[in-house]
Every structure is written in structure tokens, then in C-alpha cells.
N, CA and C atoms as an extended XYZ file, in Angstrom:
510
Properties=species:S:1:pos:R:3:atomname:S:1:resname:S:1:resid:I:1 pbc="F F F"
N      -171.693     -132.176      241.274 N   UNK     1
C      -171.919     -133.206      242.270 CA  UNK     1
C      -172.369     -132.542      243.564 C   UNK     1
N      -173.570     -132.907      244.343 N   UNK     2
C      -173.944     -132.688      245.425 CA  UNK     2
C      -173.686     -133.879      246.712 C   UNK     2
N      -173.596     -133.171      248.018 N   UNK     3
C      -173.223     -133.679      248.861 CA  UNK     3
C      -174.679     -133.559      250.181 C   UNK     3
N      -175.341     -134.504      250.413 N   UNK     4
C      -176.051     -133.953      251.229 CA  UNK     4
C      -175.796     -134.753      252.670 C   UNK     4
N      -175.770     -133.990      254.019 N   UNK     5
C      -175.969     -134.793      255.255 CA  UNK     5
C      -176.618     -133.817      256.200 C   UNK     5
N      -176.364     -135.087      256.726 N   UNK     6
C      -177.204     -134.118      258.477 CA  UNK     6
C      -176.081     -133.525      259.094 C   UNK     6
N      -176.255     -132.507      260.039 N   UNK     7
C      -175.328     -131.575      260.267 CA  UNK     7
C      -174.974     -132.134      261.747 C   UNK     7
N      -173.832     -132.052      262.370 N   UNK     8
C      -173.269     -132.499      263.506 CA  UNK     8
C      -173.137     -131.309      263.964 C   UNK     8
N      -172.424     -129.986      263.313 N   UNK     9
C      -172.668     -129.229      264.150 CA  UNK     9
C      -170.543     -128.748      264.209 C   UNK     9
N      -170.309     -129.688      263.365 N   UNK    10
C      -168.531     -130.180      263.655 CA  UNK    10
C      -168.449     -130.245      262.367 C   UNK    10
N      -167.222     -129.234      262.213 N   UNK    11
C      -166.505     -129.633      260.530 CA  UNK    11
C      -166.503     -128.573      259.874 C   UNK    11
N      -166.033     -128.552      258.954 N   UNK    12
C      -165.927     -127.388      257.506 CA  UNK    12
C      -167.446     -126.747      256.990 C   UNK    12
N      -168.729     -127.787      257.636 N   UNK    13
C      -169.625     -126.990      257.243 CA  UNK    13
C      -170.426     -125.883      258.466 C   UNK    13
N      -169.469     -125.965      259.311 N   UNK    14
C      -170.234     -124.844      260.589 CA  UNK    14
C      -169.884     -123.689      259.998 C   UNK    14
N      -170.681     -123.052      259.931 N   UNK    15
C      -171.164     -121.229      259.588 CA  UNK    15
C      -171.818     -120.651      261.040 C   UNK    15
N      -172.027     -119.261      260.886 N   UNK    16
C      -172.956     -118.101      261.917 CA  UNK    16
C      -174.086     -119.228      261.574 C   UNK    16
N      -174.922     -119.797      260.122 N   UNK    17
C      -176.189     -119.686      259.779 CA  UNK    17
C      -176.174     -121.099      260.244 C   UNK    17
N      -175.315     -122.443      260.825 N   UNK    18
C      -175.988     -123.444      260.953 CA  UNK    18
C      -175.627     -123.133      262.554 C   UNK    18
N      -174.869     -122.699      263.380 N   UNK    19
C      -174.751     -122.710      264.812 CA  UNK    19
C      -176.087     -121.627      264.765 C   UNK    19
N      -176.418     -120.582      264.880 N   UNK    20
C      -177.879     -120.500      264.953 CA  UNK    20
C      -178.736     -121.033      264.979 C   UNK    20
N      -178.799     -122.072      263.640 N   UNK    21
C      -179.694     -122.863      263.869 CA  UNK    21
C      -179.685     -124.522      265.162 C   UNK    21
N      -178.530     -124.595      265.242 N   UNK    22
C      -178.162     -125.655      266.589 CA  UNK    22
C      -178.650     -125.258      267.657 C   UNK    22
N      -177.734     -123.719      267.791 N   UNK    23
C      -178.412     -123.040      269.318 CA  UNK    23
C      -179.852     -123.201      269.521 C   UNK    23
N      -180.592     -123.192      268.475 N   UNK    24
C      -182.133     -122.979      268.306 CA  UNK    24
C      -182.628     -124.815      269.292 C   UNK    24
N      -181.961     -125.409      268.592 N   UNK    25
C      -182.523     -126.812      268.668 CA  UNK    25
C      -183.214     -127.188      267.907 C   UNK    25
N      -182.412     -126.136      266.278 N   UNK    26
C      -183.678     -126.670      265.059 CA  UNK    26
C      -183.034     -127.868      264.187 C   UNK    26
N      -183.755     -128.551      263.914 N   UNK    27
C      -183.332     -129.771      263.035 CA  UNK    27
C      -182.852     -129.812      261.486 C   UNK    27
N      -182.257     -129.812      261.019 N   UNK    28
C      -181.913     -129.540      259.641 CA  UNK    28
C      -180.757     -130.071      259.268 C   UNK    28
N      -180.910     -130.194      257.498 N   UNK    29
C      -180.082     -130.922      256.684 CA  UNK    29
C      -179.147     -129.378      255.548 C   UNK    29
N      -177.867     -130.150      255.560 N   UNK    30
C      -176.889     -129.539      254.735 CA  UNK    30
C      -176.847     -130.340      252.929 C   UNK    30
N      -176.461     -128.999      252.735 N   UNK    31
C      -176.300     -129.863      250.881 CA  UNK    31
C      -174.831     -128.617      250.594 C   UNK    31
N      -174.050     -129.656      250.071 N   UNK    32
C      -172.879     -129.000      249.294 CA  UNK    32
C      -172.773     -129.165      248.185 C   UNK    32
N      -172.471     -128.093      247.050 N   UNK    33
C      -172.206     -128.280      245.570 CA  UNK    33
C      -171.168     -127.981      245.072 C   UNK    33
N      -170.367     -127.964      244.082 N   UNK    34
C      -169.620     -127.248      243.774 CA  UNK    34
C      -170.152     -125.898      242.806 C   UNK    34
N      -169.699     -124.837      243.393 N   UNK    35
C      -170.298     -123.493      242.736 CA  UNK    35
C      -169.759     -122.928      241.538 C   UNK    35
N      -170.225     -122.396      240.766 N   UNK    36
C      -169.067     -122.065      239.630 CA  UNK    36
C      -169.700     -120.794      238.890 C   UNK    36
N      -169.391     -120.099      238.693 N   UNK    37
C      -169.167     -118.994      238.053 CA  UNK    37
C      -170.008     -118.676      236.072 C   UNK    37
N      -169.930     -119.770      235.938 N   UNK    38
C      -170.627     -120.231      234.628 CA  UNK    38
C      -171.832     -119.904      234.668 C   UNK    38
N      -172.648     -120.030      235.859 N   UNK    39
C      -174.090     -119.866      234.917 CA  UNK    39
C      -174.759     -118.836      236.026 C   UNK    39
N      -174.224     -117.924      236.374 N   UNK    40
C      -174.560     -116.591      236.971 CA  UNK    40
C      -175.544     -115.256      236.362 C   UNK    40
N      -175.465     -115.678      235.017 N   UNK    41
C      -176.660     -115.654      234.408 CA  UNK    41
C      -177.865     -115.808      235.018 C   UNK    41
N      -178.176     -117.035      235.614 N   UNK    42
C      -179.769     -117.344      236.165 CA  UNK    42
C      -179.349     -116.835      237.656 C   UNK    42
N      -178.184     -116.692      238.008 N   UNK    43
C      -178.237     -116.538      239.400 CA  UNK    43
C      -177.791     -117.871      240.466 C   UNK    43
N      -177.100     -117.121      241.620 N   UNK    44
C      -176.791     -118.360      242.635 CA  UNK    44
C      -177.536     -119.040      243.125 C   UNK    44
N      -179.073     -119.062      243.301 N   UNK    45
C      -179.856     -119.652      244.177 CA  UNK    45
C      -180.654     -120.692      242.624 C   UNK    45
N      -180.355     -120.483      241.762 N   UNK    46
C      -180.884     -121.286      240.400 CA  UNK    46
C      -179.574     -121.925      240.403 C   UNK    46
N      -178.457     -121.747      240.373 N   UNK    47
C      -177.651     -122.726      240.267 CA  UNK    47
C      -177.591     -123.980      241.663 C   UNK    47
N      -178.521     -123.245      242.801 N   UNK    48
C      -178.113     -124.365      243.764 CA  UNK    48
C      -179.448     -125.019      243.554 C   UNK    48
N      -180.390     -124.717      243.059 N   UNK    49
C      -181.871     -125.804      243.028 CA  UNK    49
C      -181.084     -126.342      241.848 C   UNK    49
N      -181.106     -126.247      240.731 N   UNK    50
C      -180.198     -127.241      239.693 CA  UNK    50
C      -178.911     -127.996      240.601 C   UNK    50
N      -178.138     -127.887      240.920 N   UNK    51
C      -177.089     -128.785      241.417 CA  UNK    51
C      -177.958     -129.763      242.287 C   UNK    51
N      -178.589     -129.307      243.075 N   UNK    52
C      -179.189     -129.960      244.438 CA  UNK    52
C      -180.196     -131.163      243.867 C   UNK    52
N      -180.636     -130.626      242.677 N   UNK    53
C      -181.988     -131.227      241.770 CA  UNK    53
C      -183.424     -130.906      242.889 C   UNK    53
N      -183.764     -129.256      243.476 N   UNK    54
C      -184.794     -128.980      243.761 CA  UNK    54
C      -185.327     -128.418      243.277 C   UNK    54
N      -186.784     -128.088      243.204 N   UNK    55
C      -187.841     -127.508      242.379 CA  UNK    55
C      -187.519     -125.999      243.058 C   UNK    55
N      -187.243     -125.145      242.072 N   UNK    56
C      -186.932     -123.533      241.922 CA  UNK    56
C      -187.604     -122.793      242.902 C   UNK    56
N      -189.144     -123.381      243.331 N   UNK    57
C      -189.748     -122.478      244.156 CA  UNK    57
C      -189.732     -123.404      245.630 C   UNK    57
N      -188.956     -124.174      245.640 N   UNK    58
C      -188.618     -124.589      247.140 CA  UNK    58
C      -187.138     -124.303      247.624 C   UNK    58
N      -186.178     -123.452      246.912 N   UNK    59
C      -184.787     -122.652      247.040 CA  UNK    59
C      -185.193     -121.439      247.428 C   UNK    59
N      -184.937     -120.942      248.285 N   UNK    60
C      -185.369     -119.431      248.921 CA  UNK    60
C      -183.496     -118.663      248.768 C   UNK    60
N      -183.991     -117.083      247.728 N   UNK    61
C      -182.954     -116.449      247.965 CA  UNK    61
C      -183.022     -115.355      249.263 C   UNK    61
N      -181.748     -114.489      249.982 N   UNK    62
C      -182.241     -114.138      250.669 CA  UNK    62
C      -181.198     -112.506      250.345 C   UNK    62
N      -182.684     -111.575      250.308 N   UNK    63
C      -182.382     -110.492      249.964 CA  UNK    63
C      -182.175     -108.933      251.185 C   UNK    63
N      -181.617     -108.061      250.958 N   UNK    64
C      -181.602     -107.354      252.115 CA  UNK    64
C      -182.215     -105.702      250.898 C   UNK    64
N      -182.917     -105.023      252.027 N   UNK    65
C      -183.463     -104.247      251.564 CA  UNK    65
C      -183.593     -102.988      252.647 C   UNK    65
N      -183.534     -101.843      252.300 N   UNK    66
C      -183.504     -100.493      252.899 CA  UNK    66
C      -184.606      -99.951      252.871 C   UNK    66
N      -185.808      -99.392      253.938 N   UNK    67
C      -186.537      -98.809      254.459 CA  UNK    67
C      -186.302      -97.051      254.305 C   UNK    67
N      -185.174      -96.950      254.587 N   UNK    68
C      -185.032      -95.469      255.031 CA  UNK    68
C      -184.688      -95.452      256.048 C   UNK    68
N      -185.507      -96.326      256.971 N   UNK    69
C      -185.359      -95.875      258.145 CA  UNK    69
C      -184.254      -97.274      259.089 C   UNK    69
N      -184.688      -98.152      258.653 N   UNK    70
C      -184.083      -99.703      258.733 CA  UNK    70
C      -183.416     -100.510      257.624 C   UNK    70
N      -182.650     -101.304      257.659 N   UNK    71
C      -182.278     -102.405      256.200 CA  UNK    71
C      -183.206     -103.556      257.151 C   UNK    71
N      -183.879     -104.014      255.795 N   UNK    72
C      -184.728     -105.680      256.640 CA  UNK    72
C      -184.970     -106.541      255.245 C   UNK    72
N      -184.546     -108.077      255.714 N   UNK    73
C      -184.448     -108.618      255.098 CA  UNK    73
C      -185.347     -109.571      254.297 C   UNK    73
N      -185.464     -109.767      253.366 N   UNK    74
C      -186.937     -110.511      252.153 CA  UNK    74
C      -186.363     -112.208      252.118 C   UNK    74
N      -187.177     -112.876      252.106 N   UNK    75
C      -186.415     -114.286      252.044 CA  UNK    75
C      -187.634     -114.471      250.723 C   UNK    75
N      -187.144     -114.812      249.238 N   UNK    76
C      -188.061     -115.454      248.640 CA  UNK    76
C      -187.811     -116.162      247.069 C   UNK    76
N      -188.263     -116.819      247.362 N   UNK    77
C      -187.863     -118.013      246.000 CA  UNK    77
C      -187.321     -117.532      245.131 C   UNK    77
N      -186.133     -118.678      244.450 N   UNK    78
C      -184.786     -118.202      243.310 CA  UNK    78
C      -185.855     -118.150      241.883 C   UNK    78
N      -186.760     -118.606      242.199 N   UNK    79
C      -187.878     -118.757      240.930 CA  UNK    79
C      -188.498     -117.121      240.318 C   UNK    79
N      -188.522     -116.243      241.556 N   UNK    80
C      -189.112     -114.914      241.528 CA  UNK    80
C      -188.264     -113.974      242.103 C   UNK    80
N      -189.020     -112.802      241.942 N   UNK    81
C      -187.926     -111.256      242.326 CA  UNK    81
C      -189.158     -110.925      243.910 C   UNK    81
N      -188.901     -110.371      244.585 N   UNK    82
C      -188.874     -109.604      245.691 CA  UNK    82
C      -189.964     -108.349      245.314 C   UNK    82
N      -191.043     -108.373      245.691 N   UNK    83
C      -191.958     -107.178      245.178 CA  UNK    83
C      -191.400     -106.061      246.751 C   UNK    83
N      -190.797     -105.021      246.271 N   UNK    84
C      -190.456     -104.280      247.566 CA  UNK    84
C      -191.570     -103.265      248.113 C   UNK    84
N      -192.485     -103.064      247.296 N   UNK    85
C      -193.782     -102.253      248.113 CA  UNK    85
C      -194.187     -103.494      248.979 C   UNK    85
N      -194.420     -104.793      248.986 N   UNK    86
C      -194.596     -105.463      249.558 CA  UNK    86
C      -194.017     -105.837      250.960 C   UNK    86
N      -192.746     -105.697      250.012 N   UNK    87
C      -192.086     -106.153      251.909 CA  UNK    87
C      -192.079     -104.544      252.618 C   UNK    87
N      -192.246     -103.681      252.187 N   UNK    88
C      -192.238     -102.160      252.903 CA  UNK    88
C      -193.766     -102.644      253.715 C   UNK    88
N      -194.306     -102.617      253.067 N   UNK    89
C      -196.234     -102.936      253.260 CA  UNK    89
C      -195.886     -104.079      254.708 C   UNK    89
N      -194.920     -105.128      254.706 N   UNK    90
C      -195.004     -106.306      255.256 CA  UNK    90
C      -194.354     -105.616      257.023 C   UNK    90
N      -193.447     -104.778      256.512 N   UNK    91
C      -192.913     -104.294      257.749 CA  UNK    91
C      -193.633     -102.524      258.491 C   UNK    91
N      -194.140     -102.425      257.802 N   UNK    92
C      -194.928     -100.728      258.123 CA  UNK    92
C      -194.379      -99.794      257.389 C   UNK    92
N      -193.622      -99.682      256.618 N   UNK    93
C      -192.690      -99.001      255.722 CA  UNK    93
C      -193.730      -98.432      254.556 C   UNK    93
N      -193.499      -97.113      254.508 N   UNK    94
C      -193.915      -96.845      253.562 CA  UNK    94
C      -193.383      -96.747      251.770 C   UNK    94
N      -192.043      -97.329      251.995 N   UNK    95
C      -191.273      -97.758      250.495 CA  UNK    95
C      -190.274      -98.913      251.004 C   UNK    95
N      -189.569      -98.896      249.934 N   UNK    96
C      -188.086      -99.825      250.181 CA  UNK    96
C      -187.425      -99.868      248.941 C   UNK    96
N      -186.328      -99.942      248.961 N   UNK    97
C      -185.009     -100.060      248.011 CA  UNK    97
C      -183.986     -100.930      248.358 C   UNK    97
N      -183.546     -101.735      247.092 N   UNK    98
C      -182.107     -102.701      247.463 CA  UNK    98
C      -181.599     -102.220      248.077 C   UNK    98
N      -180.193     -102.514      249.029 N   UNK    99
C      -179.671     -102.348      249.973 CA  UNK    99
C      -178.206     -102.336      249.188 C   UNK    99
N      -177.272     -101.646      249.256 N   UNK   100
C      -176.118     -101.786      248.575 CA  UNK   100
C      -175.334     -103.128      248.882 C   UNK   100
N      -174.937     -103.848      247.564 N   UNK   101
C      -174.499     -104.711      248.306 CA  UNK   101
C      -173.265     -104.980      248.934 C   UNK   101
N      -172.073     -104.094      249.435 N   UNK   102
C      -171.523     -103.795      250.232 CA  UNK   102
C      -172.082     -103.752      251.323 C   UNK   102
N      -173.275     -102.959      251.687 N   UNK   103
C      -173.881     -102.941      252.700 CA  UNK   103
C      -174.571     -104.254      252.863 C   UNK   103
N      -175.278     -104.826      252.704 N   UNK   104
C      -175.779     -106.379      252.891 CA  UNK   104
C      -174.510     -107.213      253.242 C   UNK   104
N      -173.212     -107.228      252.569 N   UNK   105
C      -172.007     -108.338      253.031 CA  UNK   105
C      -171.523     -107.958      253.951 C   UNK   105
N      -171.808     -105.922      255.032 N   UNK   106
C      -170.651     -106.018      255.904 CA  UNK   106
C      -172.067     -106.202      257.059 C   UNK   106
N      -172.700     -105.976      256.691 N   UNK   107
C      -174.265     -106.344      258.143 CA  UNK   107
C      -174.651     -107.864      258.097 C   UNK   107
N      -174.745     -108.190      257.475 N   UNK   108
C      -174.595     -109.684      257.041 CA  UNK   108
C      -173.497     -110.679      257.329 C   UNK   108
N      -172.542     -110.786      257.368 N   UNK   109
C      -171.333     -110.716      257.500 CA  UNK   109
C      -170.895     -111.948      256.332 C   UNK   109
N      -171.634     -111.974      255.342 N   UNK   110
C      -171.354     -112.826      254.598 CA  UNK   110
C      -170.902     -112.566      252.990 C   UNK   110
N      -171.029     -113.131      252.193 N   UNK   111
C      -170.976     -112.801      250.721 CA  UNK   111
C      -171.613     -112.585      249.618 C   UNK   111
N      -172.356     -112.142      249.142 N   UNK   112
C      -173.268     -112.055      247.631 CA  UNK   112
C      -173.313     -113.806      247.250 C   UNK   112
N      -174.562     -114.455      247.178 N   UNK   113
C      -174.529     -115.124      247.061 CA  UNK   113
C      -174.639     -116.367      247.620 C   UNK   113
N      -173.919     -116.035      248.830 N   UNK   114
C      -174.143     -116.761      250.069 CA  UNK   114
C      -174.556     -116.075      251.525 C   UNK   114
N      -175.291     -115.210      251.540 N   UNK   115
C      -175.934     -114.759      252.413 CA  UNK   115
C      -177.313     -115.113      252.672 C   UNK   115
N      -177.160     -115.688      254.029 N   UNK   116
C      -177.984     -116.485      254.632 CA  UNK   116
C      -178.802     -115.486      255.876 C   UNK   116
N      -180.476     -115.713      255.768 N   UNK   117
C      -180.960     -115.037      256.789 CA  UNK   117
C      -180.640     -114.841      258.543 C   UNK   117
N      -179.719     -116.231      258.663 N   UNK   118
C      -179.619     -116.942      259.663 CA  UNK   118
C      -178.018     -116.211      260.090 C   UNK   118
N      -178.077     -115.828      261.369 N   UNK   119
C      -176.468     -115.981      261.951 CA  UNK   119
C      -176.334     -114.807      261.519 C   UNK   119
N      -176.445     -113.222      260.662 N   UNK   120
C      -175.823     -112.626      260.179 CA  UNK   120
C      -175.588     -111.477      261.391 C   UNK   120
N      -174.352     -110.610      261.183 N   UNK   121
C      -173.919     -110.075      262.030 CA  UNK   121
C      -174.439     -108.702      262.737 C   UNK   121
N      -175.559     -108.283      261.988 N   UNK   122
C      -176.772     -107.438      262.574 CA  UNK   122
C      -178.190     -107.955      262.542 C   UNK   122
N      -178.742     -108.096      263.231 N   UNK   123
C      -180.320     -108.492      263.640 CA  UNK   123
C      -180.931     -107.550      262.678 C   UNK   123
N      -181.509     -108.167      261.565 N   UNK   124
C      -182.490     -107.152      260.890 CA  UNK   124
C      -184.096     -108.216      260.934 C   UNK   124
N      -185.001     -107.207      260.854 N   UNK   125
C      -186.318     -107.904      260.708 CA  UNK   125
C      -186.382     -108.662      259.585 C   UNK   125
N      -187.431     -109.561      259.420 N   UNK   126
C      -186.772     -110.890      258.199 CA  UNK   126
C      -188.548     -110.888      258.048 C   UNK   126
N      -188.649     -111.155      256.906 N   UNK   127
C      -189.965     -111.045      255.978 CA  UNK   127
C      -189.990     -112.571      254.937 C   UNK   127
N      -190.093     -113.650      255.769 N   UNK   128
C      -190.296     -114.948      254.851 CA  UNK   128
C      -191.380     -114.855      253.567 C   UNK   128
N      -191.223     -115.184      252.539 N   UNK   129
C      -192.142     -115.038      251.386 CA  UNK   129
C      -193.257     -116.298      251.641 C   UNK   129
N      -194.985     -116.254      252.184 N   UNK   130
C      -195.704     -116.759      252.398 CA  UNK   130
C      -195.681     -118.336      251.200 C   UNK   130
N      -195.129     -118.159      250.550 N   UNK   131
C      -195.538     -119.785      249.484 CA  UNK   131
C      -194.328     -120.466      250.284 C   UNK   131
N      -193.729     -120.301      251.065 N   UNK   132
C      -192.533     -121.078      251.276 CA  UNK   132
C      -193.168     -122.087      253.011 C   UNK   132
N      -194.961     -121.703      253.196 N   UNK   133
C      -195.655     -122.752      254.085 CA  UNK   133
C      -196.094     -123.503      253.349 C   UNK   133
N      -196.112     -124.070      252.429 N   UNK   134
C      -196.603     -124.799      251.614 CA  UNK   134
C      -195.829     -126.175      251.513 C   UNK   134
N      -194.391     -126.051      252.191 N   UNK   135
C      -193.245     -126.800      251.908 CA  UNK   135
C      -193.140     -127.703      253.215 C   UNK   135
N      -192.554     -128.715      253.692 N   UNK   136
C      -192.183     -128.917      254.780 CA  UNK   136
C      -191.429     -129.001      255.655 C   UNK   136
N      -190.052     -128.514      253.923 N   UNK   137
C      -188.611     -128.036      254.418 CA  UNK   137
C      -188.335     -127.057      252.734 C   UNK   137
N      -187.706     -125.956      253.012 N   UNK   138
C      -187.009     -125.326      252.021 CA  UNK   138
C      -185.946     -125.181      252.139 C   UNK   138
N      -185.197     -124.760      250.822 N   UNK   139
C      -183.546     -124.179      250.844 CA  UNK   139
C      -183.219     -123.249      250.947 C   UNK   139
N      -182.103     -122.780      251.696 N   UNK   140
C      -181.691     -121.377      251.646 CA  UNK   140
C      -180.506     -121.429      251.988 C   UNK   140
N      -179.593     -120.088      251.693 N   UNK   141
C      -177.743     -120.263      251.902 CA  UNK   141
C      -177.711     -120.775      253.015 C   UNK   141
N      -176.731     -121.715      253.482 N   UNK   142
C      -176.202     -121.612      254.928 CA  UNK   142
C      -174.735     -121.024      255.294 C   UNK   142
N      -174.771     -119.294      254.412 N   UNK   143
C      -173.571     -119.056      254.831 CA  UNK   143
C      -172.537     -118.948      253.828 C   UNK   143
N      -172.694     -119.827      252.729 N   UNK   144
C      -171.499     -119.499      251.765 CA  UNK   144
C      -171.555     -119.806      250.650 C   UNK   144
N      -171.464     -119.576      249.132 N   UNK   145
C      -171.516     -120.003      247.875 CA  UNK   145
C      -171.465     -121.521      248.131 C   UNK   145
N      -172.233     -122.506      247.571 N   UNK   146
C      -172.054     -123.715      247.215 CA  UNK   146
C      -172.508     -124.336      248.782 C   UNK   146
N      -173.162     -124.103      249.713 N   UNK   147
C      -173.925     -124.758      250.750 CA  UNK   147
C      -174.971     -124.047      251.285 C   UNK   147
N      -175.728     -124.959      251.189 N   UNK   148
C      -177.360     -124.577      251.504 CA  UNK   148
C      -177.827     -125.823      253.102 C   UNK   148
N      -178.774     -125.164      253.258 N   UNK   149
C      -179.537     -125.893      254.103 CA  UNK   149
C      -180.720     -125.618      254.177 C   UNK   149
N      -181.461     -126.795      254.924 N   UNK   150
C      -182.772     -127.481      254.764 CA  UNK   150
C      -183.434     -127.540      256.254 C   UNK   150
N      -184.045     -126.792      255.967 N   UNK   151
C      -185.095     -126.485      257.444 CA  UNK   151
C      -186.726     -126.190      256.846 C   UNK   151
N      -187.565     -126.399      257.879 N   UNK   152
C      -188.729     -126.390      258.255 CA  UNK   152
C      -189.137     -124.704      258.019 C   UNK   152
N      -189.956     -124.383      257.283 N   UNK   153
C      -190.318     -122.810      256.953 CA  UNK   153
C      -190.838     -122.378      258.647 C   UNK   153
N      -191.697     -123.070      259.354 N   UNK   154
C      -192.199     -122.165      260.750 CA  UNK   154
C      -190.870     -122.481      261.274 C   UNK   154
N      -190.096     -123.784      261.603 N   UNK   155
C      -189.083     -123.241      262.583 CA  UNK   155
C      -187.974     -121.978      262.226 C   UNK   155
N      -187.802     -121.883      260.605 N   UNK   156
C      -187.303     -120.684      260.317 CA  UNK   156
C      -187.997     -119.682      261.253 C   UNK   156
N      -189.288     -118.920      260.853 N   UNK   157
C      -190.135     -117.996      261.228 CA  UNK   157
C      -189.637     -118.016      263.090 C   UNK   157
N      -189.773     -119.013      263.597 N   UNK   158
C      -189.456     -118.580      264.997 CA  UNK   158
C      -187.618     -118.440      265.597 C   UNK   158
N      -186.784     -118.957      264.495 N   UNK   159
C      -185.683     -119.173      264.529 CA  UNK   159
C      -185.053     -117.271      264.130 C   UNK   159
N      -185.500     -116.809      263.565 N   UNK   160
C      -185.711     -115.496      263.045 CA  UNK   160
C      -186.692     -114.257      263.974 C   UNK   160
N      -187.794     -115.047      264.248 N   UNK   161
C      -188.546     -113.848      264.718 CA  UNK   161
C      -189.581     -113.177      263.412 C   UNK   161
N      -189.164     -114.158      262.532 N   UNK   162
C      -189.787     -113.627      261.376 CA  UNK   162
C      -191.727     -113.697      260.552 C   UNK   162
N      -191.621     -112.930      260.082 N   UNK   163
C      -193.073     -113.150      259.584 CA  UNK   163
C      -193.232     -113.269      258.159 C   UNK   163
N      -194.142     -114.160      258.267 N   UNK   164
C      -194.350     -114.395      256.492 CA  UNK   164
C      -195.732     -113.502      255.687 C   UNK   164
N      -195.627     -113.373      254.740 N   UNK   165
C      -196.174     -112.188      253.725 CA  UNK   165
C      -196.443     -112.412      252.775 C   UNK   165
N      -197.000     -112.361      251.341 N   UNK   166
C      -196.641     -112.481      250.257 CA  UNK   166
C      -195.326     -111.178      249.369 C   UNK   166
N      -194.392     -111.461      249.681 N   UNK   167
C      -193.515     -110.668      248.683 CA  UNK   167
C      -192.749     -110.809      247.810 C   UNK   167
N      -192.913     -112.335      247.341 N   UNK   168
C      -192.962     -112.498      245.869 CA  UNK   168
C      -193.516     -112.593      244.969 C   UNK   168
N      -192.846     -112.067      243.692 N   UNK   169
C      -193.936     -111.856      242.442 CA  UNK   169
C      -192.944     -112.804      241.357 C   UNK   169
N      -193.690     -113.575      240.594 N   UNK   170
C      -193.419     -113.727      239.717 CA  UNK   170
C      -193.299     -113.684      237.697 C   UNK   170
């Protein structure tokens, strides 16, 4: 069962990732599911476009990735994987590698799964996956297993500082 509303800003669903987005003065919608452990198989961001009933490539997962020199973060559809010469290419980097994920939950300050580009507890550069302008709102964690939210892909991009790329492959 999904739960969707508009966010007040008040309640059990305030996270780092929706007061960010308030502070911003960005407009956006919440969806709650219940999360479960069962089909982790396809992954958390496939279990929230199935609960939610959204199309796979309008759920954005959000990945953290190591430079060498920086960790910076990939935002891109639960449908595809993260091409990392790409996002290296996207930021000036001449490689990139996953990011441990210990390291992503304590810079992040969130959880596997529910780590959201938004609000996290170190500023890393953020690399939106270019098919996600195509949309007029996408999904992405807001913060915790089983809640997502629904924002506008450019107000992301300026909500972030972020730039979009192609760095997904499917």
C-alpha cells in the first residue's frame, strides 16, 4: 500500500532530504510504502517504482562514487547501472569506483537504500543522469527505506548545484 501527499514540511515524514528541499522553496510531493526485504533481488529503488506503480525509468537511484581524489554522487534510474567512466568524464575525473558503502551512509548520513541526493551530511558534487529531463517530476529517496519524493528534475539540478550528463547505461 502506498501513501502519497504533499509535504507540509511537519510530521514523521521530515528528513535532511525534504527540509532541503523546503529551504529551497522547491515544490514537491511525498510517497510512502511499506518496504520489505523480499524482493531485494531487483533492488530498493525497483521495489519503490512497483509499490508507487511508476515507470522504472522515472525512479532515480542515488549512487555515491570515489574519484580518488573526491566521493561525488550519480543520480540515475532504478531501470539501469551507473556507467562510472562517465560520471568520472562528467566531473573531470579521470576514473571512478563505488564508494564503500559504509562510506556513502556515514557522508551521507543516511542508509543503503535510502540515501537521498538531497540533505546529506557532506556536500558532494551530484551528476543527475540526463534522461531524467525528459520527465516533469521524478522519484528519488527522500531519506529513508520506504519514502520517496517527487520533484521537478531542473529544480533538483539547482537545488543540488548539480549537472546533468548521460551516465546511465542500460
Amino acid at each position: 500500500m502506498s501513501k502519497k501527499s504533499k509535504h507540509d514540511g511537519k510530521g514523521k515524514g521530515s528528513t535532511p532530504a525534504t527540509l532541503q528541499l523546503e529551504q529551497a522553496g522547491v515544490p514537491f510531493e511525498t510517497y510512502e510504502y511499506e518496504h520489505s526485504n523480499d524482493h531485494m533481488d531487483d533492488g530498493y529503488g525497483v521495489e519503490a517504482a512497483t509499490k508507487l506503480g511508476f515507470d522504472e525509468h522515472q525512479v532515480f537511484k542515488t549512487l555515491m562514487a570515489d574519484t580518488g581524489s573526491e566521493r561525488v554522487v550519480g543520480v540515475v534510474p532504478v531501470s539501469g547501472h551507473m556507467d562510472l567512466k562517465a560520471l568520472a568524464a562528467a566531473v573531470g575525473a579521470k576514473k571512478a569506483a563505488m564508494a564503500d558503502p559504509k562510506v556513502a551512509m556515514r557522508e551521507s548520513g543516511y542508509v543503503v537504500g535510502g540515501i537521498s541526493p538531497l540533505g546529506q551530511k557532506v556536500r558532494h558534487r551530484t551528476v543527475l543522469d540526463e534522461s531524467a529531463l525528459k520527465y516533469d517530476r521524478i522519484l528519488l529517496s527522500g531519506g529513508k527505506r520506504g519514502f520517496s519524493v517527487g520533484v521537478n528534475p531542473q529544480d533538483l539540478l539547482k537545488v543540488l548545484d548539480a549537472v546533468a550528463a548521460p551516465i546511465g547505461t542500460w
